[in-house]
N, C-alpha and C positions, 0 to 999 in steps of 0.2 A: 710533561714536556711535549710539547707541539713542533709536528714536522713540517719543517721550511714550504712552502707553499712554491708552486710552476703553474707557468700561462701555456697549453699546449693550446695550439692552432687545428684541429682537426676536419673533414668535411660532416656536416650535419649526417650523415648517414652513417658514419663509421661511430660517431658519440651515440647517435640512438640504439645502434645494436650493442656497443660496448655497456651502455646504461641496463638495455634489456638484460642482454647475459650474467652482469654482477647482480642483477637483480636475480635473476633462478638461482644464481651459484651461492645468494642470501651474503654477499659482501658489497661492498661501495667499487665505483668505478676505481677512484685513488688506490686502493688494494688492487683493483684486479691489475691497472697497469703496472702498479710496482712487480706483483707476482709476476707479470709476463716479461719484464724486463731483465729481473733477476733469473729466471730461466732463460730466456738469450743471452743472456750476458756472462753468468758464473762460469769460471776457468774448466769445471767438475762436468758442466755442460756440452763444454762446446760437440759441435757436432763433430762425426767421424769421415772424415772425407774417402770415398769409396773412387780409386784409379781404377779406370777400366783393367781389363785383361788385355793382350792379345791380341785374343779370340774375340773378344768383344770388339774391338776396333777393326777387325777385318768385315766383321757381322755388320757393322755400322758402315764403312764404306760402301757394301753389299746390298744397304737398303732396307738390312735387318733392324730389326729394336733391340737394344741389347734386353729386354726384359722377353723375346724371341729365341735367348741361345743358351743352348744348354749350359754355357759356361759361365753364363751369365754370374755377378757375385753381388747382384743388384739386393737381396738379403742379408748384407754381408754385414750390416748395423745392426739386425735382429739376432741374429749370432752371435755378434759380441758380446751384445747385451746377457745375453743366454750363458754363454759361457762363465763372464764374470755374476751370475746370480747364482750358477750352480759352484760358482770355484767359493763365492764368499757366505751363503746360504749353508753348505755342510757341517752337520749335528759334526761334534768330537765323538770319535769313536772308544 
């Protein structure tokens, strides 16, 4: 069974690098943009939106970075991640 066929418009510079890269990763462009679609896209993906603090918003009027303050929670999607590998990773004891 053969999949429906798309005309994408892209600039010559983003097709030659997309072409290069499926070529190292050893699949076709059509794969790799599926693959990248399907990870922006799936419900399971989406990203975790990170609300400043605070603290962070005072820092940021101040001229601070919020990646500058101690309170900063700019890690706060490596965490999660962490937390749900260790919550669903654990052997039965």
């Amino acid at each position: 069974m053969s999949s429906p066929k798309l005309t994408l418009s892209l600039s010559k510079s983003v097709i030659e690098m997309g072409k290069a890269y499926a070529k190292e990763q050893g699949t076709s462009l059509s794969k790799l943009v599926e693959k990248l679609i399907r990870e922006e896209v799936e419900p399971d993906r989406s990203p975790i939106q990170v609300i400043p603090t605070d603290e962070d918003l005072r820092a940021l009027m101040n001229g601070q970075s919020m990646a500058d303050t101690a309170c900063s929670n700019h890690d706060y999607r490596a965490n999660y991640y962490e937390s749900r590998r260790e919550k669903y990773t654990q052997e039965d004891s």
